[in-house]
N, C-alpha and C positions, 0 to 999 in steps of 0.2 A: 115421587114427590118433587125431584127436581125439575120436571114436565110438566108439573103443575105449575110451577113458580114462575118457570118461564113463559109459560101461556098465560099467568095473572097478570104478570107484566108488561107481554106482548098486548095484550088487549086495552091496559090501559093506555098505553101509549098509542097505540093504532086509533082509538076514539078520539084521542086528541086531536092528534096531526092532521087525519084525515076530513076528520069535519071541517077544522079551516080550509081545506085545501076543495071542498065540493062546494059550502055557502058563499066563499068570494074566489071561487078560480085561483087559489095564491098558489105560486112553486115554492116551496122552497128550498134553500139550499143547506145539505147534511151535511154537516162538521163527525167526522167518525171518529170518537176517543175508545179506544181500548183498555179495557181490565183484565188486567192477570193475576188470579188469588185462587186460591184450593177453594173450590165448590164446594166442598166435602165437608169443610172447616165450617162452625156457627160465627166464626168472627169473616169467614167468606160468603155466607150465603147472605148475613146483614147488607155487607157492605155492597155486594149485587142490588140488590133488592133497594139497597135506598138510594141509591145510586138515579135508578131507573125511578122509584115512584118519586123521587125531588124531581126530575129532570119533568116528569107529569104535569107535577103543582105548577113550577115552574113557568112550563109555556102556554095552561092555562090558564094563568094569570098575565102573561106577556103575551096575549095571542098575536101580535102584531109584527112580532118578532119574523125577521125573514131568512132564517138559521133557523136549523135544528140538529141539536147535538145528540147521536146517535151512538151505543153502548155497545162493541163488540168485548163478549168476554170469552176467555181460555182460563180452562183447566190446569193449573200449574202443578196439584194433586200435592202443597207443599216441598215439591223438588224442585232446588233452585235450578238444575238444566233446564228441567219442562220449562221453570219462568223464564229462563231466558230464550229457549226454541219460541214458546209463543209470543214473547214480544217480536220477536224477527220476523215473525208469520205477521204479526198485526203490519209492522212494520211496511213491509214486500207487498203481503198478496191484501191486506187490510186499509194498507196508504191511510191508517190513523193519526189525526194530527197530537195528540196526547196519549198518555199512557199512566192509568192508574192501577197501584199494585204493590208489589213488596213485600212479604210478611217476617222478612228474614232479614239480619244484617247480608246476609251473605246474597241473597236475590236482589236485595238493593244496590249491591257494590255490579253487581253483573248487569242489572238493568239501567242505572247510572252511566255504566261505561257506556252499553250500546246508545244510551239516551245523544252520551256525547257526539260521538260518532257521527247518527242519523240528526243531530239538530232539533231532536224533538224532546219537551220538556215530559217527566215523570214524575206523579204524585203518589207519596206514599203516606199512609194515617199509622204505618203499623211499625214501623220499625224506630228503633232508639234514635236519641239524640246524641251524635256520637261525632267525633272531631275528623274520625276519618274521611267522611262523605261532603265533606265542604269544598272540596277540590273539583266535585263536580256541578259545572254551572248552572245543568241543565237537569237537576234533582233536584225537586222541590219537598220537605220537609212538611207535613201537617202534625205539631207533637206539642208538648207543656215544654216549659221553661225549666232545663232542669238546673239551671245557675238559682234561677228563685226556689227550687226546691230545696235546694243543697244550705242554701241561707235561712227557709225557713225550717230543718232541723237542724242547725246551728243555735237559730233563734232557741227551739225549743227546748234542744241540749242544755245551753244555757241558763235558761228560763230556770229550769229544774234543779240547776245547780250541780248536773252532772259533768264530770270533767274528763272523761274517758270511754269510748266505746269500744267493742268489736263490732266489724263489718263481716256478715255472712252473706255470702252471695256464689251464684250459678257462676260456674267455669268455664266458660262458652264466650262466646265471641257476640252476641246478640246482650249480653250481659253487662259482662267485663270494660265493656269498651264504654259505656255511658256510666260505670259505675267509676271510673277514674276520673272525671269531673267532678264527682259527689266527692271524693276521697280529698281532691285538691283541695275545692273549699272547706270541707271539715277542718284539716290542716290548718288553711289560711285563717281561719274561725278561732284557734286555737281549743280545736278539740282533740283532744290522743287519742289519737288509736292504739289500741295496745296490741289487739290482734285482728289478724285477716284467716278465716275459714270460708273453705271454697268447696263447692260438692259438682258431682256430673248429674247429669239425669241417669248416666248407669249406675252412679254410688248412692241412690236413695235407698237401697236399703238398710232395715232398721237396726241391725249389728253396728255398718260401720258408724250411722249418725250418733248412734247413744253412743260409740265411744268416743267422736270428736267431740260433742257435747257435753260427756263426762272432762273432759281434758278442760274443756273451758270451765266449767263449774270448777272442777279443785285450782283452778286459776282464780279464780274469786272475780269471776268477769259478772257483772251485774246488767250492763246496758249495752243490747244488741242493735245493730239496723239490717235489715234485713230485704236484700236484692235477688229475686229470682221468682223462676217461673211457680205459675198454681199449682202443679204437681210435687215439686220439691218441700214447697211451702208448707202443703196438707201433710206429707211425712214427717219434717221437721219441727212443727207445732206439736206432732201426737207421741214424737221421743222427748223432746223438751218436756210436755207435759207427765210422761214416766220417770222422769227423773227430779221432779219436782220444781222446775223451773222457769214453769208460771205461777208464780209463786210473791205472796208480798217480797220486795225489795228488789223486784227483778225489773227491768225495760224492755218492752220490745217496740221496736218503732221500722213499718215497710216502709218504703220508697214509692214514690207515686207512679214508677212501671208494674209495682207486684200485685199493687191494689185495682191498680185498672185493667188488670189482665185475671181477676176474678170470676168465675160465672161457673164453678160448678164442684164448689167446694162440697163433700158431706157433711153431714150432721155432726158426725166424731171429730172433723176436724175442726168445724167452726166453732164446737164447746173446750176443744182445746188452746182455742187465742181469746180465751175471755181474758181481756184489759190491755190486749194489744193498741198501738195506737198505728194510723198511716196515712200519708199523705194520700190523695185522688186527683185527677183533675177536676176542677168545677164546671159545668151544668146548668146555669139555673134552669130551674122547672117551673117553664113558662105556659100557656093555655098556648102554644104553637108545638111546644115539643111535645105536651102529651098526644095533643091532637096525631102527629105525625107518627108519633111513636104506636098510637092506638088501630092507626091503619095499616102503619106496617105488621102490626101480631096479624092483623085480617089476611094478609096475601102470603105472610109465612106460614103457611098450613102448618109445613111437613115441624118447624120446631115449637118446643114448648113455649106457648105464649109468655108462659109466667116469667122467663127471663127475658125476654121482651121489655116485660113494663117494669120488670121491681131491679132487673140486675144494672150497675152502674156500666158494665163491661157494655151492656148490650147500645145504652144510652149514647156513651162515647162515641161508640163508631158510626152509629146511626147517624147523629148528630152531624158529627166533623163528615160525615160522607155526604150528607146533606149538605153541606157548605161547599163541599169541595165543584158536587154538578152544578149548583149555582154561579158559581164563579167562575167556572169552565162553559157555561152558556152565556153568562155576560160577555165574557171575554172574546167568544166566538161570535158576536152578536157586534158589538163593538168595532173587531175588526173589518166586519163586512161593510159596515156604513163607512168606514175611511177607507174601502174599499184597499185598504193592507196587503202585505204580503205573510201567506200564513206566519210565514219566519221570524213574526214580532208577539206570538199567544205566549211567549214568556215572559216578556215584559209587559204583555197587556194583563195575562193573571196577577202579578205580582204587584199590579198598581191600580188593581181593582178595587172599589170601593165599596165594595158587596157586604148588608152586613147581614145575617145569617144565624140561624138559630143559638150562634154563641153570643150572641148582642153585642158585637163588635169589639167582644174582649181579647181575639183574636191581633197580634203583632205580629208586624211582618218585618224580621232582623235576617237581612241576605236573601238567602233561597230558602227562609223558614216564616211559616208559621205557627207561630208561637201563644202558646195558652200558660199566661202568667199567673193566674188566678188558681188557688188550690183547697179543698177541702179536709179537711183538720177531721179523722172518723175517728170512733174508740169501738171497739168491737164488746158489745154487751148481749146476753145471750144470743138469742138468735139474729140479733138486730146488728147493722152497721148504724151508730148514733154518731151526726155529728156535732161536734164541740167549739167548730167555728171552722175560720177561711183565713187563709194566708194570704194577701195582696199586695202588690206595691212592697215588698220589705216590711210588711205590719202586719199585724194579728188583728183579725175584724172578728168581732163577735155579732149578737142578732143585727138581720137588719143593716149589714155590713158596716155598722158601726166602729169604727179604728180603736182597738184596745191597746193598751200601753203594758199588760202582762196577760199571761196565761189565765192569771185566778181569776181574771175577768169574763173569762171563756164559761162555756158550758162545764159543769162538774165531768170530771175522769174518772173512771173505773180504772184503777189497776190492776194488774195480774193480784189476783187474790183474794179480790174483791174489797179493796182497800181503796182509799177516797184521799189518803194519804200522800204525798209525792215520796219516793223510794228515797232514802237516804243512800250516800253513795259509798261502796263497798268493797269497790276495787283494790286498791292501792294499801287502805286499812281497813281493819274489822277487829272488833274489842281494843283497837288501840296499838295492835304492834301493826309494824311495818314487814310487807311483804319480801320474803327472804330471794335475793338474786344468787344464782347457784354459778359459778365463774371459773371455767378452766383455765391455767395462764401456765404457758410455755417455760417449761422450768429448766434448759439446758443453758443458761447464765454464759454464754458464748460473751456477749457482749451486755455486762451488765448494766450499763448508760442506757441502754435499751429496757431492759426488763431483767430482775434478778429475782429469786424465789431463796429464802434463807431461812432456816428454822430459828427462832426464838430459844436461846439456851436456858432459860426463867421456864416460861413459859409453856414451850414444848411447839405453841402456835407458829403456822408459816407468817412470816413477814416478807411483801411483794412490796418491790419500788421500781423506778426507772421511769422513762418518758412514757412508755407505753402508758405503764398503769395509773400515772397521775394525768393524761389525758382521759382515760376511760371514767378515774370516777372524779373529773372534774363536767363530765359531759351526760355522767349518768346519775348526777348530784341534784338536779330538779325533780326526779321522779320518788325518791324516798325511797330507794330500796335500801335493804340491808346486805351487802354483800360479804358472799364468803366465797372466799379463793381455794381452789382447788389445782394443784401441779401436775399438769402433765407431762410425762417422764418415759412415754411408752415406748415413743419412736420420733423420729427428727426430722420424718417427715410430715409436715401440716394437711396434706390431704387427709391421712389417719386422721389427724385431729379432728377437720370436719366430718369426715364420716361418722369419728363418733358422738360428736354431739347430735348428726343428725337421727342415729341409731339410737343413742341414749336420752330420747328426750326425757322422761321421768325423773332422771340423773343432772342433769345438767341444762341450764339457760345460756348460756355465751362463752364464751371463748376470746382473750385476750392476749398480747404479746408482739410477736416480730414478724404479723400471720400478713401474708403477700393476698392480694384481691388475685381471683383467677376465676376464666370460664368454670374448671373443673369444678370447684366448690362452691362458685357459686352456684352452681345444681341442688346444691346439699343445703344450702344454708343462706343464710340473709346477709349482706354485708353494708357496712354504713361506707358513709365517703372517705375518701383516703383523709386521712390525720399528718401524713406524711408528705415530702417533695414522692415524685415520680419518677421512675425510668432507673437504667445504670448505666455507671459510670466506669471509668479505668483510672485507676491510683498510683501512684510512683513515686520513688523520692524525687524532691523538688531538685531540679538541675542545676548548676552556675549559671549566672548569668551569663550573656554573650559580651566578647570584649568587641573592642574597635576594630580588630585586626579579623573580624568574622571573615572577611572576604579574602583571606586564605586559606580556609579550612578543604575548601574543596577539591583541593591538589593535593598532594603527597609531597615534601619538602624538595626530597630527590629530583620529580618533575617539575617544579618550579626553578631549581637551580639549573638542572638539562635545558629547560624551555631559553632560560636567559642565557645559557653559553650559545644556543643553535642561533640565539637573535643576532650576537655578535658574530659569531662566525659565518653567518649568512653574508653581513656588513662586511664582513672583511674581504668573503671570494667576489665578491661584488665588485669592490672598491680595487680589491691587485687586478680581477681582469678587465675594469673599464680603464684606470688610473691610465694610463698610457693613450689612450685616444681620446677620453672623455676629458672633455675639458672642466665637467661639473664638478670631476673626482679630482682636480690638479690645483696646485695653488700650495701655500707653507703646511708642513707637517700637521700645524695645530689646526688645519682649516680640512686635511685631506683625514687625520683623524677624525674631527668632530661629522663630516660627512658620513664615515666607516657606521659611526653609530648610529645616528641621526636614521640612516638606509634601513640600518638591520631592526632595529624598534620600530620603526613609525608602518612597517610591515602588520604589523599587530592589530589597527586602525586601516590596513589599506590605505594613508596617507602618504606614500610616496608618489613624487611626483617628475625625478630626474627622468629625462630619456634616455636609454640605455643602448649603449651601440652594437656590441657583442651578441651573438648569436647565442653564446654558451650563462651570458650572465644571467639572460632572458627564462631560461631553463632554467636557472639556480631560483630564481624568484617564482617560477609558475609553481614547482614543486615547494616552494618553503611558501608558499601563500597559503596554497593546497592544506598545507599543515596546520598551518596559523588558523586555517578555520576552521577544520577536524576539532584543536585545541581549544578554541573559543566556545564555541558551539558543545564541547563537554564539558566547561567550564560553567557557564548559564547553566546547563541540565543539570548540573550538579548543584549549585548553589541554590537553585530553586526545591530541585527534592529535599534540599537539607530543611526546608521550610514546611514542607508539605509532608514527606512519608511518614512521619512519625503519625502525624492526624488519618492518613490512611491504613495503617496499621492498626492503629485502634479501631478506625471504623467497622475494619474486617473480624476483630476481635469479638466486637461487640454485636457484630449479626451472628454468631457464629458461636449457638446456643452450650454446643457440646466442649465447648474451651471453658465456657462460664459454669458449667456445671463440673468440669475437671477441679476446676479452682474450689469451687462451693462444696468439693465432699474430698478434701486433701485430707485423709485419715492423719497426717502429719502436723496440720495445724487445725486449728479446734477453738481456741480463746482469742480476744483482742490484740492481748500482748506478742501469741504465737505470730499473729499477723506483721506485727508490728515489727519485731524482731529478725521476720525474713526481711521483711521490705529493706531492713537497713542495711543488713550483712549480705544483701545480693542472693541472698535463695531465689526468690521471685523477685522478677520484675518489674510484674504489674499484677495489680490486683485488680477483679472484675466483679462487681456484687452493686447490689440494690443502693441509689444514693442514699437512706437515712443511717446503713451501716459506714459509706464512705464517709460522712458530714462528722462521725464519731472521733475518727481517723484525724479529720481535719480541724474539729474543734480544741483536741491536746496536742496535737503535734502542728502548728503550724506553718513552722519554720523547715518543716522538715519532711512534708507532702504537698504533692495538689494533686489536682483532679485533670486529669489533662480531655476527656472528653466526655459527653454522656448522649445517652440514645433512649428514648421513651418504648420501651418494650417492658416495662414494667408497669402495673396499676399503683405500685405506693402501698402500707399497711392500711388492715383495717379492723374491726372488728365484728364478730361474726356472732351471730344470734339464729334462735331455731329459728324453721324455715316459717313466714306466713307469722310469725310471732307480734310485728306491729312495731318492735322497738327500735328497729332497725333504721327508720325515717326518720322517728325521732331524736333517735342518738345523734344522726348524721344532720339534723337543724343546730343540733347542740354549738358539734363540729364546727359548721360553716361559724354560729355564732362564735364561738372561741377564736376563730380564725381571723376574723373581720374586729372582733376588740382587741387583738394584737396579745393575743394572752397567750397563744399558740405559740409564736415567736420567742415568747420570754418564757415558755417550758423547753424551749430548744437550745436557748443557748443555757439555762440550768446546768441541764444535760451534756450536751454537746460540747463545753467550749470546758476548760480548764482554768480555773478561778487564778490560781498562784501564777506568777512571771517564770516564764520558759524559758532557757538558756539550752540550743540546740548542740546536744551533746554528740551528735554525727557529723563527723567532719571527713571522713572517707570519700573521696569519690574516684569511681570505676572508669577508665579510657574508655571502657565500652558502652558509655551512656548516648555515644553519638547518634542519631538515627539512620546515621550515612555512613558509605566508606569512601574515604576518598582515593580519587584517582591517582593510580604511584606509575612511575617509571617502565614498572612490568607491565603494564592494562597497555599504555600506546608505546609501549618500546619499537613497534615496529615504524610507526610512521619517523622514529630519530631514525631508524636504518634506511629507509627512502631517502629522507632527507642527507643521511651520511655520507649514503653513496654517491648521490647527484653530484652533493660538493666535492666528492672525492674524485669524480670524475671530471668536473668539471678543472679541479685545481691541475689533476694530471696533466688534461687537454692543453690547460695554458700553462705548463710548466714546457709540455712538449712543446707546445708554438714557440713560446721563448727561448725555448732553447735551441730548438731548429734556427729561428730569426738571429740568433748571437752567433752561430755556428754561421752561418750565412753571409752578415755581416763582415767574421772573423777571412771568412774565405774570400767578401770582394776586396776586402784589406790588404790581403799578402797578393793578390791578383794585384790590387791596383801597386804596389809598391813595386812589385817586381818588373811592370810593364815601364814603370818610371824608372828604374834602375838600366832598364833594358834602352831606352828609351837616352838615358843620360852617356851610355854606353855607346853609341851610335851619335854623337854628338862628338 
């Protein structure tokens, strides 16, 4: 069959071309665009086929045209490698200046890359609209508008006066990713989600859907929207429907991928969405599209014509593939009369002014084409009926006439066969409020935080603290009725999660002193932190520094040695120059004030006498020597006293397993315990998450700080089952609380100590220093260097002078005697 298709196609084309080319001699020149789509596929063999018979119409209508764009296609057999091998093939041994294809998120991310690569622009009709693929310049987009989608179930959400959905959708990546724009705007719309339920194509069977199914019915969930493939769809309507769930008061409303990727539903399943409602893209059905559509059933032997003409699926792709060879022959057509470099068919596509069996409803935003126009269906027996069009941000009814509500629309069937709009069911039913089932952390460690107390009246738990009046001041718009339940099992929070997420029939949330983490968030939903972030290191607050800091860094001993060595440096100085040096000579008070002047201004290297002695020279090279050893650990010292302590903590505080030593001290346990070592010196420092430090700091002010903190913590939060829905909207709540400063004044409620504090700790410990200072024992040896020199030095000039006096003594009694001798002889 597929050799048929190819030979219908081959031949029409071949009539074409070639008759121009025998009646007026014309060449012309072949533009080769490549297609990559599973043959195999009814949405592959369309898009072949119309491909080739638009490109027909086309240039028998433009005979004059001196281009002709020529179709090489490959087999991808739905496997994104094959798509990508055979674009490489089209690529290399094809030299295709375009490439159309895709059927997959994930064949589009593969054929986008190579697109970028090779410079060559790819067209895709089949793949979502999805944020990921915008980074590639050279991927062009054929899809609907799904921001106007997303606004017109908003719109109708609204309309309805429904105020809360669940969104059911395929788990998959071809899904997911265009179903998060749908979800933002609902959001921004101010529509709730209350819950998200996600299926695979392996999980369609009918066990596990009726029980997720059953979970949401005893949830009293009433209005669904519904994102996923055909296959998912037909099993999900035919459980829905066993459990009574198209049913008056229920919604069901698809997304405009699920309804245009229709075309081969059963009979069972289409009597199971009686009063469904969904989006489509629009169509109009023009005397061009049937035409085109009527010749396409004629050359597609091999498939059922009947979905050809009646199926929307079939119309779409037809259509949009229609436009797409249009535009890619303009475009090739174009370039050749500006005689171009092929290197601009991206910018010549994209500013085409082709209008094309969609009647020019078609918008081109970036590297999309966009189909902003939607059709409004309600599924009535066998029939898809539509009840109107979504355009422009407004409801048209016949005749695209702009409606201003729904009732103005075509009558709706709803699930039930009710004419009725579904009252909403959610949230109430007969009047009571739906019950929130809330685990909350009961070991009362620090009960500013969160504390669990029994009612002695009563018998009932009574819960307070910051936690819990954040939780129901943020779970206070939804109307639940909550009841608190204490968990007491174990102290560690991971349990916790696991059993909420183990117990869901048992329990909805989970509240307290519960830390955000990879691990649980596995398990469970978490809103945004409520709390500051990260941890911190705590200590009692130090003395201030006096004026005299700048001798901490010595030891009292080496300060007093330092100043005898200055003087006594000055003094061997001054006895052995004083005698030659005229600098050292002059009245006592002038040969003293030099003595000192010499031995300090050493300290600074400001000495400046000349020195005549060989031996003084010595006394100063080695006491320099010293002076800067001294100096030089004087700065290192003064400066660590500023810095280790900060570096100490830092270490502390990467250094998980010191924080978890602290955090499970079977010895302390309550706030007070904490409190009470910190004062009397049991511990030092304390290491834990900043909202239990700010506890710390808000009663005792005088008498803590925080001396550093490190973002290795997410902050508390609260935890709700997984996929449940309330988890985003809690956390809008949050932010709102946060941004009207209402946050802030639960914090200091909490946190801070109402009555005047008189700091009853007046103890302080020597050993809060973060330094030691340098003593006598650390550089004793450089005073023995120094000792000896002098000591040698004073020897040498004891001995010179004494030699020189002896000397002296001996030419004395010579010269006398020689004069005696001398007077003798006279």
């Amino acid at each position: 069959m597929e050799i048929l298709i190819s030979l219908s196609i081959f031949a029409l084309l071949f009539s074409g071309v070639v008759a121009k080319a025998d009646s007026n001699n014309i060449v012309f020149e072949e533009v080769r665009v490549g297609l990559v789509v599973d043959l195999g596929s009814i949405q592959g063999k369309i898009l072949h086929t119309s491909i080739s018979l638009a490109l027909s119409d086309f240039y028998r209508v433009n005979n004059s045209y001196r281009t002709r764009v020529s179709v090489l296609a490959r087999d991808s057999q739905g496997d994104p490698l094959l798509a990508l091998a055979a674009a490489s093939d089209l690529l290399q041994a094809g030299k295709v200046k375009a490439i159309v294809g895709a059927e997959s998120l994930q064949e589009a991310k593969l054929l986008a890359a190579i697109s970028e690569k090779a410079k060559v622009p790819v067209i895709s009709t089949l793949v979502p609209n999805t944020l990921s693929l915008n980074k590639y310049n050279h991927f062009i987009q054929w899809t609907h508008d799904i921001t106007s989608e997303a606004k017109g179930i908003t719109s109708l959400i609204q309309e309805l006066n429904l105020k809360s959905i669940v969104v059911i959708y395929e788990d998959v990546d071809d899904w997911r990713e265009g179903l998060q724009i749908l979800v933002d705007h609902f959001q921004d719309g101010g529509v709730y989600i209350d819950r998200t339920t996600s299926f695979l194509e392996s999980s369609s069977e009918e066990d596990y859907m009726v029980y997720q199914l059953r979970k949401l019915k005893s949830a009293r969930a009433a209005v669904f929207v519904v994102h996923m493939s055909e296959m998912l769809v037909s099993r999900l309507f035919q459980c829905a429907d066993k459990l009574g769930m198209i049913e008056e008061g229920y919604v069901w409303i698809l997304t405009a991928r699920t309804m245009n990727h229709f075309h081969n539903l059963d009979g069972f399943a289409v009597r199971s969405m009686q009063g469904v409602i969904g989006f489509r893209s629009y169509i109009p059905v023009s005397e061009h599209v049937m035409n085109f559509t009527s010749r396409l059933r004629k050359v597609m032997v091999d498939v059922d014509t009947a979905q050809i003409e009646t199926e929307h699926f079939s119309v779409v792709i037809s259509v949009w593939a229609h436009d797409i060879a249009c535009i890619l022959a303009t475009a090739v057509e174009n370039i050749w009369l500006r005689a171009s470099n092929e290197s601009n068919l991206l910018e010549t596509i994209k500013q085409s002014g082709f209008k094309g069996l969609s009647h020019g409803d078609m918008q081109i935003v970036g590297n999309k084409y966009i189909l902003g126009t939607f059709e409004i269906v309600n599924m009535v027996g066998t029939w898809v009926s539509r009840i109107g069009l979504w355009s422009c941000y407004n409801f048209c009814g016949r005749r695209h006439i702009m409606v201003s509500s729904i009732n103005e629309l075509e009558t709706i069937s709803w699930p039930g066969g009710s004419g009725k709009i579904p009252r909403h069911r959610f949230l109430e039913e007969n009047g009571e409020r739906k019950l929130l089932r809330v685990l909350v952390t009961s070991r009362n460690n620090f009960p500013h935080l969160v504390a669990v107390r029994p009612d002695p009246e009563t018998g009932l738990n009574i819960v307070s603290g910051f936690c819990i009046e954040v939780f129901k001041a943020s779970i206070a718009p939804f109307n639940y009725e909550l009841e608190f339940i204490p968990y007491n099992r174990s102290s560690n929070y991971d349990d916790l999660a696991n059993e909420l997420f183990t117990q869901r029939d048992k329990y909805d949330a989970a509240v307290g002193d519960i830390t955000i983490t990879y691990n649980r968030s596995l398990y469970v939903d978490f809103t945004l932190p409520y709390t500051e972030m990260g941890v911190g290191v705590l200590t009692v607050k130090k003395k201030k520094e006096s004026m005299w800091t700048f001798f901490d860094p010595l030891d009292k001993s080496l300060w007093l040695a330092t100043g005898a060595f200055f003087i006594l440096t000055g003094f061997v100085v001054w006895l052995v120059e004083r005698a030659v040096n005229p600098e050292f000579q002059g009245s006592w008070g002038q040969q003293l004030g030099m003595m000192l002047w010499f031995g300090f201004s050493t300290i600074v290297f400001a000495h400046r006498e000349k020195l005549q002695k060989m031996s003084s020279k010595f006394v100063v090279i080695v006491w320099v020597f010293v002076v800067l050893i001294l100096t030089s650990s004087y700065s290192a010292n003064l400066t660590s006293t500023k810095t280790i302590s900060r570096i100490q903590f830092s270490e502390l505080l990467r250094n998980p397993s010191q924080y978890r030593m602290l955090r499970t001290n079977s010895t302390l346990n309550t706030f007070d315990d904490y409190v009470q070592a910190l004062r009397d010196g049991t511990i030092s420092y304390l290491i834990s998450e900043i909202p239990y430090l700010n506890v710390f700091l808000g009663h005792y002010p005088g008498v803590f700080e925080m001396l550093g903190r490190d973002t290795t913590s997410n902050g508390f939060g609260f935890m709700f089952q997984k996929d449940s829905g309330l988890a985003p909207n809690v956390s809008r709540e949050i932010a709102k609380l946060r941004s009207s400063r209402m946050l802030k004044d639960m914090e200091k409620r909490w946190f801070q100590k109402m009555d005047s504090f008189v700091n009853p700790y007046t103890g302080w410990s020597e050993n809060d220093d973060a330094f030691n200072r340098l003593t006598i024992h650390e550089l004793g040896g450089l005073f023995v260097i120094v000792g000896v020199s002098h000591a040698l030095v004073l020897a040498l000039h004891l001995y010179q002078t004494r030699r020189e006096i002896s000397r002296a003594l001996w030419e004395s009694r010579l010269f006398t005697k020689l004069k005696n001798f001398s007077s003798f002889y006279k």
